[in-house]
C-alpha positions, 0 to 999 in steps of 0.5 A, spaced: 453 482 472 446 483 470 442 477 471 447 472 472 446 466 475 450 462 480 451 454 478 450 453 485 445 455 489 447 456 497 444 462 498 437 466 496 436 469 490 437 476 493 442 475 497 446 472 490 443 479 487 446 483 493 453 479 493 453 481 485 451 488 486 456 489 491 463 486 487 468 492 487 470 494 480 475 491 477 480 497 477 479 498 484 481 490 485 487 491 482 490 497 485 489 495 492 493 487 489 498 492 487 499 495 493 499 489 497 503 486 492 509 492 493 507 492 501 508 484 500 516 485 500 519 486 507 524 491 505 518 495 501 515 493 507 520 496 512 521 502 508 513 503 507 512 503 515 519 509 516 515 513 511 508 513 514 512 516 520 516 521 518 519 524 511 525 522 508 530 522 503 534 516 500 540 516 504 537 517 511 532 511 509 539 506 506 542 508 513 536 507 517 535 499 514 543 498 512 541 498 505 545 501 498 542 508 496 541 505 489 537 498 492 533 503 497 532 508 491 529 502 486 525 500 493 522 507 492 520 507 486 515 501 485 512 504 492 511 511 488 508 507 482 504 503 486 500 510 489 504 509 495 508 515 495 509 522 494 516 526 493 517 533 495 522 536 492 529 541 495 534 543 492 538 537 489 535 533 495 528 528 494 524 526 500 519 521 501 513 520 504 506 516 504 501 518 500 495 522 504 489 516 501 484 513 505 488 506 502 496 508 504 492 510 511 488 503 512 494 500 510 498 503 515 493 501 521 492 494 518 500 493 518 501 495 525 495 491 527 498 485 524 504 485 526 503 488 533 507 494 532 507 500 534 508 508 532 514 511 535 512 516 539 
């Protein structure tokens, strides 16, 4: 962005350079849109918030949010695409939980701020 020039002059010159020097990098953007594009379903959304707090397995997410195991399972996998999740494996069962980034935890506490609900104590 260099020594682009804004077609409309609301600001200082410096205040426009510190602006352009401040602009996140294009794949930083898109890894946060994905993120919020997963999180923006409220199934993926509901099962985001259980695995903030606990670990499971497919079976015990579709019980807790009344849904299938393959639609929960097809939930799952986006979440992990997205950076969301992490899986450990034992034995034939997988478990799910958040990933531990700065990113999953600022979600996490935007999220509850947000709709004002709180973790289970």
């Amino acid at each position: 962005m260099g020594d682009m020039i804004l077609p409309h002059h609301h600001h200082s010159e410096e205040e426009e350079k510190i602006l352009m020097r401040s602009m996140p990098a294009d794949d930083a953007v898109a890894s946060v849109a994905e993120a919020m594009k997963q999180l923006g379903d409220p199934t993926r959304l509901r099962i985001f918030w259980i695995l903030c707090h606990t670990e499971e397995c497919v079976q015990d997410i579709a019980a807790l949010i009344s849904m299938s195991s393959p639609a929960v399972a097809h939930h799952l996998k986006l979440l992990k695409t997205a950076g969301l999740l992490t899986t450990r494996r034992d034995g034939k069962e997988v478990y799910y939980k958040v990933a531990e980034t700065p990113l999953v935890w600022k979600l996490h506490t935007t999220i509850e701020d947000i709709a004002d609900i709180n973790c289970p104590r």
